[in-house]
C-alpha positions in Angstrom: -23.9 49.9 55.3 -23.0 52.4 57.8 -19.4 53.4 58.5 -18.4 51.9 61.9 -17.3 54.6 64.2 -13.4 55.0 64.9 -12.2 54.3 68.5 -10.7 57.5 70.0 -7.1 57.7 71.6 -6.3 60.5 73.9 -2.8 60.8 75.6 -1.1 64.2 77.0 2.3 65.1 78.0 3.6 68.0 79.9 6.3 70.2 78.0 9.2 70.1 80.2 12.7 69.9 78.7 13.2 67.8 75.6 11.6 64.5 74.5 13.4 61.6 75.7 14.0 58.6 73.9 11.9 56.6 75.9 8.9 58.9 75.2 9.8 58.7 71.4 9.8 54.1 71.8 7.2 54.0 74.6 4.8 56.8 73.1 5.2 58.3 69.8 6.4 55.4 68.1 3.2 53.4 68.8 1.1 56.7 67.7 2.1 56.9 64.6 0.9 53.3 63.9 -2.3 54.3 65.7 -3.2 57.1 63.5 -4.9 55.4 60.5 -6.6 53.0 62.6 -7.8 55.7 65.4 -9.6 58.7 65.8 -6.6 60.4 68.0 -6.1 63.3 70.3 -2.6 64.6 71.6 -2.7 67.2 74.0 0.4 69.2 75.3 -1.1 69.5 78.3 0.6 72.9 79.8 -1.8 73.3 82.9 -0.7 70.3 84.4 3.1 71.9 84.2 1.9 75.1 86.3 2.3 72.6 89.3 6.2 73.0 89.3 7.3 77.3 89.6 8.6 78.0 86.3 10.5 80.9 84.3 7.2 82.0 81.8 9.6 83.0 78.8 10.9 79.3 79.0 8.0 77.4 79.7 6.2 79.3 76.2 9.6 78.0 74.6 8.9 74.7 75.4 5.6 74.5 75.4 6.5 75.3 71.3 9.6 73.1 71.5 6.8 70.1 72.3 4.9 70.7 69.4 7.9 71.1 67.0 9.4 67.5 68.5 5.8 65.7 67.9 5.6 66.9 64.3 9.7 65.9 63.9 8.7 62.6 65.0 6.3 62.4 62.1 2.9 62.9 63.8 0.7 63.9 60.8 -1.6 67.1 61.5 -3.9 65.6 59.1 -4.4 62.9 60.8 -4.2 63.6 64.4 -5.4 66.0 66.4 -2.1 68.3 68.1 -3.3 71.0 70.4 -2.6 72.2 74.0 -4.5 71.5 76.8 -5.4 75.4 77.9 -6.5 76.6 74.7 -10.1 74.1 75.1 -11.0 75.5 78.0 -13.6 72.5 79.0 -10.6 70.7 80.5 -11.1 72.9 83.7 -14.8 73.2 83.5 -15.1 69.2 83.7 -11.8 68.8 86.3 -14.4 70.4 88.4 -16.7 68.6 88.2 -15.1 65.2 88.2 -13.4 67.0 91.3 -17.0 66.8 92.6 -17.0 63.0 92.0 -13.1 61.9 93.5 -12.7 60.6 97.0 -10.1 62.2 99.6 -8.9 58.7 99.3 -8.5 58.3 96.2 -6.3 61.0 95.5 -4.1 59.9 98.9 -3.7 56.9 97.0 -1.9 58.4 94.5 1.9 57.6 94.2 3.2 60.4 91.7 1.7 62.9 94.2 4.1 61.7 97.1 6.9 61.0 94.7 6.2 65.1 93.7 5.7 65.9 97.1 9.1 64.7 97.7 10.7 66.9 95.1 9.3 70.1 95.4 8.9 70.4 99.2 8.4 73.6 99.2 5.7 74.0 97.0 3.5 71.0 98.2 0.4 73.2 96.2 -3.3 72.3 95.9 -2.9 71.6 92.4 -0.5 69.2 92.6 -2.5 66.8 95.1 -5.7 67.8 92.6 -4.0 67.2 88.9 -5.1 63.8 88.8 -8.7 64.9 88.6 -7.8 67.0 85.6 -5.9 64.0 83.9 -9.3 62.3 84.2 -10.9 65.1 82.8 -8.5 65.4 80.0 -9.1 61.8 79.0 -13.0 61.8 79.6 -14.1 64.7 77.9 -12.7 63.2 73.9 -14.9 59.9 75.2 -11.3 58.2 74.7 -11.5 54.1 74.4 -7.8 53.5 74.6 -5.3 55.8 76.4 -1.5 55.0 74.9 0.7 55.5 78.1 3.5 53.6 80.0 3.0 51.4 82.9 3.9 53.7 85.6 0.5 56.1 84.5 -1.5 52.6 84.8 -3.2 53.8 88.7 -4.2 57.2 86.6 -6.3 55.1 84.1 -7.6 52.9 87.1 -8.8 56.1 88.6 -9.8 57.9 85.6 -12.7 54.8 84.9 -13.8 54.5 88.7 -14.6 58.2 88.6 -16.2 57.4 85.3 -18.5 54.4 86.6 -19.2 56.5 89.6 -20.5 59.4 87.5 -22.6 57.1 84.6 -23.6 55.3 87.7 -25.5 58.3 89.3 -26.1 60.7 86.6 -26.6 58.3 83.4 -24.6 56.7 80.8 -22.0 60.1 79.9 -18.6 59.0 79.6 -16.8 55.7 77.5 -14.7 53.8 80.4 -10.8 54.0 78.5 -8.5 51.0 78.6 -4.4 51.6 79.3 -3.0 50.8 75.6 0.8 49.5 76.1 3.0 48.2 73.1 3.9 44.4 73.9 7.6 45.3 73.9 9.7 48.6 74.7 6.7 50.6 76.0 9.3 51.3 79.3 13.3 52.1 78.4 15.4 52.1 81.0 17.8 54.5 82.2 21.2 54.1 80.7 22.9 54.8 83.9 20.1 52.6 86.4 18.9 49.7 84.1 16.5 49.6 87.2 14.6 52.9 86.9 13.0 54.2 83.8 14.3 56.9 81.3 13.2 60.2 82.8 13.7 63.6 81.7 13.7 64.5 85.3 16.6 62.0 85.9 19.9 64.0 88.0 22.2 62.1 86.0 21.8 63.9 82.7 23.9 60.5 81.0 20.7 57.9 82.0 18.4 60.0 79.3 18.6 60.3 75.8 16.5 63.3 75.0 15.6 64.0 71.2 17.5 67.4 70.7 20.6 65.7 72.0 23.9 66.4 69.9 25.4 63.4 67.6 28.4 63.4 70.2 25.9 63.6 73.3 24.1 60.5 71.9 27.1 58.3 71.6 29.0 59.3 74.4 26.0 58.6 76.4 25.3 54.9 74.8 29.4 54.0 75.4 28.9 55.0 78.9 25.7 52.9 79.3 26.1 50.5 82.4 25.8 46.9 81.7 27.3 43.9 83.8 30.8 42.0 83.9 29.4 38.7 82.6 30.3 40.3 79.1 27.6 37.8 77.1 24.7 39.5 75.4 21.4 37.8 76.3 17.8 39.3 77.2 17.0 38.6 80.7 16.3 40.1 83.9 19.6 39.4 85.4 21.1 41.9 83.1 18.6 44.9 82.9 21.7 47.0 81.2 22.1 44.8 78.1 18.3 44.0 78.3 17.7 47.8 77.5 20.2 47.9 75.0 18.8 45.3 73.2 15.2 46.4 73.5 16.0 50.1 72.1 17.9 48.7 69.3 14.5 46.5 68.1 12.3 49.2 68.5 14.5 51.1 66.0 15.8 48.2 63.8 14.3 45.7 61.9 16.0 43.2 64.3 14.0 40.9 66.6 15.1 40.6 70.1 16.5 36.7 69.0 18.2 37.9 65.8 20.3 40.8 68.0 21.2 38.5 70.3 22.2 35.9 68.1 24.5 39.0 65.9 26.0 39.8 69.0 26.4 36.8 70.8 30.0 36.4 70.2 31.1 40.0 70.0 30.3 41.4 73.1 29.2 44.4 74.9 31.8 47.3 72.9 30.5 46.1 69.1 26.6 46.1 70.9 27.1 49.9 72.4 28.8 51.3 68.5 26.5 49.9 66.3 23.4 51.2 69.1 25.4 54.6 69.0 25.4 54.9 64.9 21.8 54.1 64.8 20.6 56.6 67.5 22.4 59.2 66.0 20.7 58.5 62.4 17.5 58.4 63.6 17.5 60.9 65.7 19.3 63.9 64.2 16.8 64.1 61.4 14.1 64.9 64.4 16.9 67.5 65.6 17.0 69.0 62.3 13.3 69.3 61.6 12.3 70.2 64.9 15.0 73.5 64.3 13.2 74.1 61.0 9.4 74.0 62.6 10.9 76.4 65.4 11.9 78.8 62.6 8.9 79.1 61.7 6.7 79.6 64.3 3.3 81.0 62.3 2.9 77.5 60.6 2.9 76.4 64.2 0.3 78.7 65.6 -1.5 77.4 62.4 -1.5 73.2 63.8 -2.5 74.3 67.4 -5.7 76.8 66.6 -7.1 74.2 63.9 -6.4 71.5 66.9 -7.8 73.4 69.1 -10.7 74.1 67.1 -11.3 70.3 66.5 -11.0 69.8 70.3 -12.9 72.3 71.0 -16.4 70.8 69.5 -15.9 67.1 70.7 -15.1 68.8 74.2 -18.2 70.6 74.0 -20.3 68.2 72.9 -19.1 65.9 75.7 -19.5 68.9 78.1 -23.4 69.5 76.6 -24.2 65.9 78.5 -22.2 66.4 81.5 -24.0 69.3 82.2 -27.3 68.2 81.3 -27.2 65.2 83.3 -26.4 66.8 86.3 -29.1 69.1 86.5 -27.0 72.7 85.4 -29.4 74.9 83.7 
């Protein structure tokens, strides 16, 4: 009997600043789970980044910094493929072409372009209306069946399989159409300071974001200061987004179900919630601190991970490319 082939999982993330928490519960947490069961491909996807002006000695920094945090978090090299997006260099070849195959329409659909926009007003660029024709690329050319991302990157997925139906549709069956994978609970934390917006590494209030190369005292000044509500009774609802978020951070790293935490704190209120939260952020994340420093010392075992992933990227991309271009007639 022949092996059945693995699904593949492809998901990318631009390296700017530190990790947040909400990457680490929304993301990370749910690849590691994925990476027995999955054929899986994580891109640092640096190109995307040249959108935003940037200092060149920092952005190599962090683009190293991002690799060091994924393997802290326990991604195994073995079993995943880590590399970054500008080493396999059919990620532009296919954005454009795809580019080739996206509506004007389309991309003025597009909300995180006017949210950019909004930002960075003066340096509305080409590339940052265009990026989300190179996110399609990115997913496309690994043939990706499930795409691990939040909610808020759902319109990029939407997109990413009308351009692909549009392109099997004229030139031939080419690319796999990629559903939105999204962990039934915790795949969006909040902000601690606006329960109503998610965690952001981009967030002006540097107290809403836990970020993964935050101090023991950063981490539990930030959870005491977390915003919550004056009804002072710890339930999961709507009506209290703070305590909500709390509560759904504190599963995610616990063994505790939503019911049990609210049942343990039920009768001790919002201060007992916020300490015991504080003790076990700071355990589980300062051992990510502390290896992420030791990969960062040694930066040729790095270089080591991202050649061999790009390498292995490199040959599914090309193989994927080998159609693309055949189909459409390139000689």
């Amino acid at each position: 009997m022949s092996k059945q082939k693995q699904k593949v999982i492809f998901s990318g993330a631009q390296p700017t600043g530190s990790l947040t928490l909400g990457n680490y519960i929304g993301a990370i947490q749910s690849w590691k789970d994925l990476e027995n069961e999955f054929e899986c491909y994580y891109s640092i996807v640096d190109l995307h980044s040249l959108t935003i002006r940037h200092d060149p000695k920092k952005f190599r920094k962090a683009c190293l910094s991002f690799l060091a945090q994924y393997l802290a978090c326990g991604l195994d090299p073995e079993k995943n493929t880590l590399f970054y997006q500008s080493h396999v260099k059919q990620h532009t070849e296919l954005n454009w072409i795809l580019g080739c195959m996206t509506y004007m329409g389309e991309l003025n659909r597009m909300t995180q372009f006017k949210e950019k926009a909004e930002k960075h007003k003066d340096n509305i660029n080409a590339g940052l209306y265009t990026y989300p024709v190179l996110q399609v690329a990115d997913i496309l050319l690994y043939q990706a069946d499930l795409v691990p991302v939040g909610e808020d990157q759902r319109q990029h997925i939407e997109l990413t399989r009308d351009v692909a139906i549009r392109f099997n549709n004229t030139y031939g069956e080419v690319f796999t159409l990629p559903d939105i994978y999204v962990p039934k609970i915790g795949a969006k934390i909040m902000s601690l300071q606006d329960p109503e917006s998610k965690m952001s590494k981009s967030d002006e209030n540097v107290n809403g974001t836990i970020f993964l190369l935050d101090s023991d005292k950063d981490i539990v000044k930030k959870v005491k200061r977390s915003v919550t509500d004056s009804e002072n009774r710890v339930a999961y609802r709507d009506e209290q987004p703070g305590v909500k978020n709390l509560l759904t951070i504190y599963s995610k790293l616990s063994d505790y179900s939503i019911e049990e935490l609210v049942e343990k704190y039920a009768s001790k209120g919002y201060g007992a919630l916020k300490t015991d939260l504080a003790e076990l952020l700071v355990e589980t994340i300062r051992p990510i601190r502390e290896k992420h420093n030791e990969y960062m010392d040694n930066l040729d075992y790095l270089a080591s991970i991202y050649k061999k992933g790009a390498e292995k990227a490199s040959i599914v991309a090309e193989r994927t490319m080998t159609k693309v271009r055949e189909s459409i007639g390139l000689v």
